[in-house]
N, C-alpha and C positions, 0 to 999 in steps of 0.2 A: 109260562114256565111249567106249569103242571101237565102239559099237555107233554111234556117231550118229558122230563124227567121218570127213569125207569123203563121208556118204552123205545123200542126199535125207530128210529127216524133217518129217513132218506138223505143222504148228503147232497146239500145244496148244487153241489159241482161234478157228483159222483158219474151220472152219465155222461156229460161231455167229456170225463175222463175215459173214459172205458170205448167212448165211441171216435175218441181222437179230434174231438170238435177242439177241445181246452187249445188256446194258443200260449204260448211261452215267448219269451224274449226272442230267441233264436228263428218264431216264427214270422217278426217285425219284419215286413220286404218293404224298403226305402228305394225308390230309385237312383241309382248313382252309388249303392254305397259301397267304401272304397272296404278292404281285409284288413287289420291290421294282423300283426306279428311281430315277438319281443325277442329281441336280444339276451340273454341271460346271462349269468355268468357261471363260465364253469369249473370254476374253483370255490372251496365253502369261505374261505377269507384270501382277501387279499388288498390292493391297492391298485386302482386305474391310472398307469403311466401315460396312456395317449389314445386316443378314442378318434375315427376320423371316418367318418360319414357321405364325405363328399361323394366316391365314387359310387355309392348306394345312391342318393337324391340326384344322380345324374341318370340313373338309369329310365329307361322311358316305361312308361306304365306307375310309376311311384310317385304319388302326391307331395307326400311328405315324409319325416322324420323328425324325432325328435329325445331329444337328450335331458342330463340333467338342466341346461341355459335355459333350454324352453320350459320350468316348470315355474310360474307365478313364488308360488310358496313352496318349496320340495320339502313339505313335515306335516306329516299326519298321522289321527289314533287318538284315541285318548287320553293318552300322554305322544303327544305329538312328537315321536322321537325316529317316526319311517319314513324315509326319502319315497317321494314314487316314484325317480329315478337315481340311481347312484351314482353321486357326482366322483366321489371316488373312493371312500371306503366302502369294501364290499364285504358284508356282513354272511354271507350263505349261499351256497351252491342253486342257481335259480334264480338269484336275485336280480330283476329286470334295470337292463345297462340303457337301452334304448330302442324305439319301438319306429315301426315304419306302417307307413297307409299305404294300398298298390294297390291295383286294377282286378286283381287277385290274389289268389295264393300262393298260386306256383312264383308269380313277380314277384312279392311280398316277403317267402320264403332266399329266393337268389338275391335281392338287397343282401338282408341280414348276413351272407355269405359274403359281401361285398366291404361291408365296416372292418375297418381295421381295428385290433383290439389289443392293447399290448397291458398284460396284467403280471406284477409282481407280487406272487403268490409268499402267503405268510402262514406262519402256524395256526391250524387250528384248533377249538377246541370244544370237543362232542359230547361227551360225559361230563352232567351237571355235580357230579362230584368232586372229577377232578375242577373242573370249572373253581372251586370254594378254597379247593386249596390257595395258599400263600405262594405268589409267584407265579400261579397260572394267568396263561397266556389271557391279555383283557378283548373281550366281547365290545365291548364299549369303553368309550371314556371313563366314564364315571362306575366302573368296573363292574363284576360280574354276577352283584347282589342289588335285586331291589331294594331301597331304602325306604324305611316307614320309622316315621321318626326319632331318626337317627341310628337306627337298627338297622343289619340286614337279614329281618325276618317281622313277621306278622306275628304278634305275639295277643295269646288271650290265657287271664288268668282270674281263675275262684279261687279261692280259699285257702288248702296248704297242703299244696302235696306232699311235700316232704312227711310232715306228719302224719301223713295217710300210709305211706310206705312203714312207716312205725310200726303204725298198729296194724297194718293189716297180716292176715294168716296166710298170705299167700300171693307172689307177687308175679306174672306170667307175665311174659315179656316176647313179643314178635314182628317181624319186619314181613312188610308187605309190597310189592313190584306191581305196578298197574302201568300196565304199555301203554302207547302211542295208540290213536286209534283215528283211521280215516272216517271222513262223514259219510263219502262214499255216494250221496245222491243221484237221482237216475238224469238231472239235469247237471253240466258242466255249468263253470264260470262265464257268464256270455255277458256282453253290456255292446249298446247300441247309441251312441251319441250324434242327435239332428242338428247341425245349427242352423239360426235361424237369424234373420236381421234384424239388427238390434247391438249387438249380438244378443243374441238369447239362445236355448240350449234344451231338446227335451232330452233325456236318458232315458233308457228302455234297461229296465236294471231288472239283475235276481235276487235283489238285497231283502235282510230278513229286517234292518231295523233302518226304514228309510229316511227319516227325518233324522240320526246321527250322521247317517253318510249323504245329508244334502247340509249338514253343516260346514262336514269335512270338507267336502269337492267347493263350498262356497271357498272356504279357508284356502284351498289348493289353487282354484282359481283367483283368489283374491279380488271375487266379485263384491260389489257396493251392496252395504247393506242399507234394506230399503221395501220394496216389493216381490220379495222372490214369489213364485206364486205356483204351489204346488198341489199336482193332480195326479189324482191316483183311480186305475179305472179296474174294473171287475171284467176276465175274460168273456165268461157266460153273457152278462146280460147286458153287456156295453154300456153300464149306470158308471156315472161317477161322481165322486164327491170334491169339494174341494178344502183346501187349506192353508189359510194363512199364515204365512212364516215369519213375515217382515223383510223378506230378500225381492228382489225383482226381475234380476233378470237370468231365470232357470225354470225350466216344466219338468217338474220328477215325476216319472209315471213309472207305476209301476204296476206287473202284472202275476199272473199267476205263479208264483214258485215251486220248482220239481222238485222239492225238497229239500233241505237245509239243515234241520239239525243242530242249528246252531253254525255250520259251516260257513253259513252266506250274512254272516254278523260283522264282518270288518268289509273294507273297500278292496277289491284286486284289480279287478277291470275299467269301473265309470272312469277312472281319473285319466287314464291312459287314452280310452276310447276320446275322451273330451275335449283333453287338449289336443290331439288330435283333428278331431274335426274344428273347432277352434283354429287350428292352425291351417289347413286344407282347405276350410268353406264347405266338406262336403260330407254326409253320412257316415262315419266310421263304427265297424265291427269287431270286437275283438271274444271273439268264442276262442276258450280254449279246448284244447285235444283232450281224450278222456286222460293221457297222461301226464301231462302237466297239473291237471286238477286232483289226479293223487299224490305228485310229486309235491307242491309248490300251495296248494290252497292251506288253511288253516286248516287246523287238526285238536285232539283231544289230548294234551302234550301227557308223559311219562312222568309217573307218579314214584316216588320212596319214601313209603310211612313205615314208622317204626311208633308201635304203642307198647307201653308198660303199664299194668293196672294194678290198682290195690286191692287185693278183692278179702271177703270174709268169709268164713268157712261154708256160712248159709247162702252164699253166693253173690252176695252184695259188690258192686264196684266202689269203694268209695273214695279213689284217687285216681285220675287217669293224667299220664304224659307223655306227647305225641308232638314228635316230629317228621313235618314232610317238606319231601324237596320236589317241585314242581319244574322238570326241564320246560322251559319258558323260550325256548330257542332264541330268535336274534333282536325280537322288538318286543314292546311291553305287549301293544292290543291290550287284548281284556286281562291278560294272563295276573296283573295285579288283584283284580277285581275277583277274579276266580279263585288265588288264591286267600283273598280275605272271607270268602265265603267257606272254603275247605276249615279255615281256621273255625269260626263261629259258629258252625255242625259239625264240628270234630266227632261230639260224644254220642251223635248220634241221637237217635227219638229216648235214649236212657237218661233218669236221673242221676247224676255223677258230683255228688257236693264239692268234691277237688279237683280241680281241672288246671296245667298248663299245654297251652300247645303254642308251640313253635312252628309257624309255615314261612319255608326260604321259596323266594322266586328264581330262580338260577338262569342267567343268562348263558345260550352256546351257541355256535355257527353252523346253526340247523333253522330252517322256515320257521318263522313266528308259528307258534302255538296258539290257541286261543278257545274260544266257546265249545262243550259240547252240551248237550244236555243234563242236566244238572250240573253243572258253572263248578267243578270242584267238591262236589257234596256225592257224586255219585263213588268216586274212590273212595272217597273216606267211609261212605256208608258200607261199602265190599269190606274193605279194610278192618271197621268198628266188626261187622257180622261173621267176617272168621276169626277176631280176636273171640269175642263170646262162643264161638264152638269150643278153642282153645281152654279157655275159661270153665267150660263146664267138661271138657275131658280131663281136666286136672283136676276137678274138684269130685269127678264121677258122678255129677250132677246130670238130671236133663237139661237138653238147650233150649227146651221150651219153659222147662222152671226159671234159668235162669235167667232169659229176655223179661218172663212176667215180672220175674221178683224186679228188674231192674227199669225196666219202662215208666216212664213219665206219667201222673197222675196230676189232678187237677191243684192247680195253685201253684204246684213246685217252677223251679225258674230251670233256665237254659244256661250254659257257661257264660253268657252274655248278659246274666240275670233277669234277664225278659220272661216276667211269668207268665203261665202258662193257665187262660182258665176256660178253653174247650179243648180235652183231650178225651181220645179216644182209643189209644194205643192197646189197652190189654184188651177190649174188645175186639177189636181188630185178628190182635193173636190168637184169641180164644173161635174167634168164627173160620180163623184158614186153618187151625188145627181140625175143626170138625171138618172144613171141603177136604181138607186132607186125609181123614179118615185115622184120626189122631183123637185116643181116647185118651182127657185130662184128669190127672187127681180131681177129686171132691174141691181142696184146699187153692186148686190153681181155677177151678170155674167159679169158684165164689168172690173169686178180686173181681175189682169193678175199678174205675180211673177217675173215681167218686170219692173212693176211700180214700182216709191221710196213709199214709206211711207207716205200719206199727216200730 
């Protein structure tokens, strides 16, 4: 480790990239294998009256087709509440109706023109605000708030805010918008499903967390569990490892990923391309168009925090409460998960002895949201860092006094009360002010994340 730490080191894979050797999922050539292509829906909510496929699977060059009938288990996710076909509530504009195998593309594409699709379209609804209200239109069943026990919101609470608003000298209070944001990656959604006799099944996947999405697709499939027997190989050097699961009849392999972001963390593609060849006996492909990958892939969903702080006239926070709503689009995904993380670094790397924060999941009929990087901690961190500008414009304080006075120091805990005993935070400040060319008071380069707290 000494040997790399602090000094320039070669990336392992950095030339095959640059020399176009690196292969990707999209560059897997199977003989025979068939295009697939999805049916969508092009309404954001509605209901499927009558779905009729016949005269697509009679065309010549098309393998197969298939609908919601053909899916073993149609529910997937972490909270398992995503069809991967719509049997008939249609939750989102994009949302895959049914998908066909063909000779090509150009076949592949005139199928899909061939399904009859008869949809009675219903209200829907796109702002996770209105979403909240009372008598908006429901996303789901069980309506349009995630539920954590027995709430609809993730709730985290220290001490007493209320009494902080009491005492404090000064109380700044600001709402913050943090958009939608695509992952964007220079590789689209591509998945490549073999089968093989047995049945047995390798997937050629761009997934970033592969062993949740070989539970999934086991669960989708409703393969025996048992020996599944998973392989994962390295572009460059052709090495691979292997890994036991306990399933047996699936080969997950997976290869170099173009990039992700957090993007390529749920299933879009393996499930479809699977049962597909599953059903066909032969090779199936399913790459998407660069435009459906910004349409329809998972996304970084639309944030609305609003903080209120208690602060003291030396510029101390000692009560924050913060509530955010997370448009969560049409399925959970991770969007629960991210939001419990938003909740738990609310306050940011600062000490805050009073702390409630409220995070809503709001469901709407827009593409599941889900992973980007930093899982819900990066908006709040935007969020926390122009409240403190705000904070020290009102107070005519610097911003750099005021992050020192308030930054985390050794022992102190987290709103989660999880102490803290390697911090580093005012040093950290104190060394991007100097690269910044930021000369400190005396009294702000003398803290250390050593000292208690005067």
């Amino acid at each position: 480790m000494s040997k790399v730490i602090g000094q320039r080191v070669t990336r392992y894979d950095g030339m095959a990239h640059v020399t176009g050797e690196t292969k990707f999922v999209d560059d897997q050539v199977v003989p025979g294998t068939l295009t697939v292509k999805a049916l969508r829906s092009p309404v954001s909510k509605g209901k499927v009256k009558n779905l009729d496929i016949s005269a697509a699977e009679k065309m010549p060059g098309v393998a197969g087709v298939i609908t919601a009938a053909d899916v073993p288990c149609n529910a997937f996710g972490l909270v398992p509440d995503q069809p991967v076909l719509v049997n008939e509530d249609i939750r989102y504009r994009g949302e895959v109706i049914a998908a066909v195998a063909a000779v090509d593309e150009d076949t592949a594409m005139e199928a899909l023109e061939k399904i009859g699709l008869d949809i009675e379209e219903q209200q829907a609804v796109l702002d996770p605000l209105e979403a909240m209200k009372e008598g908006a239109p429901q996303v789901r069943p069980e309506g349009n708030l995630q539920i954590w026990d027995g709430h609809g919101y993730r709730q985290v609470n220290l001490g007493d805010v209320d009494q902080s608003f009491d005492q404090a000298d000064e109380i700044v209070e600001s709402t913050h918008l943090h958009p939608s944001v695509e992952h964007a990656p220079m590789e689209p959604i591509c998945s490549l499903a073999v089968p093989h006799a047995g049945p047995k099944l390798t997937v050629y996947t761009v997934s970033q967390a592969l062993y949740f999405h070989l539970g999934m697709l086991c669960g989708i499939l409703q393969m025996e569990p048992g020996d599944v027997h998973c392989k994962q190989w390295k572009a460059k050097t052709g090495s691979s490892w292997r890994h036991n699961t306990g399933y047996a009849d699936l080969n997950y392999v997976g290869g170099t990923v173009g990039g992700g972001f957090g993007g390529k963390n749920d299933i879009m593609a393996d499930h479809v391309a699977a049962l597909l060849a599953l059903k066909t006996g032969r090779p199936c492909k399913w790459r998407w168009t660069r435009a459906e990958d910004l349409l329809y892939s998972t996304f970084r969903g639309a944030w609305h925090i609003t903080i209120k702080d208690a602060v003291t006239k030396d510029g101390r926070i000692i009560g924050r409460q913060m509530t955010s709503i997370r448009d969560a689009g049409s399925y959970a995904s991770l969007n629960p998960y991210v939001v419990e993380k938003h909740c738990y670094l609310g306050a940011g790397p600062y000490f805050i002895p009073n702390v409630r924060v409220r995070g809503y999941c709001v469901y709407t009929n827009k593409p599941p949201a889900s992973s980007m990087r930093g899982f819900g901690i990066t908006p709040a961190a935007f969020a926390t860092e122009v409240q403190l500008d705000k904070i020290a414009d009102r107070l005519g304080m610097d911003p750099w006094e005021v992050r020192l006075t308030n930054a985390f120091r050794k022992g102190e805990y987290t709103p989660t009360k999880r102490v803290l005993n390697s911090v580093a935070m005012i040093e950290v400040l104190q060394n991007l002010a100097a690269k910044a060319g930021v000369e400190l008071p005396g009294h702000l380069k003398a803290m250390a994340s050593t000292q208690e707290r005067g």
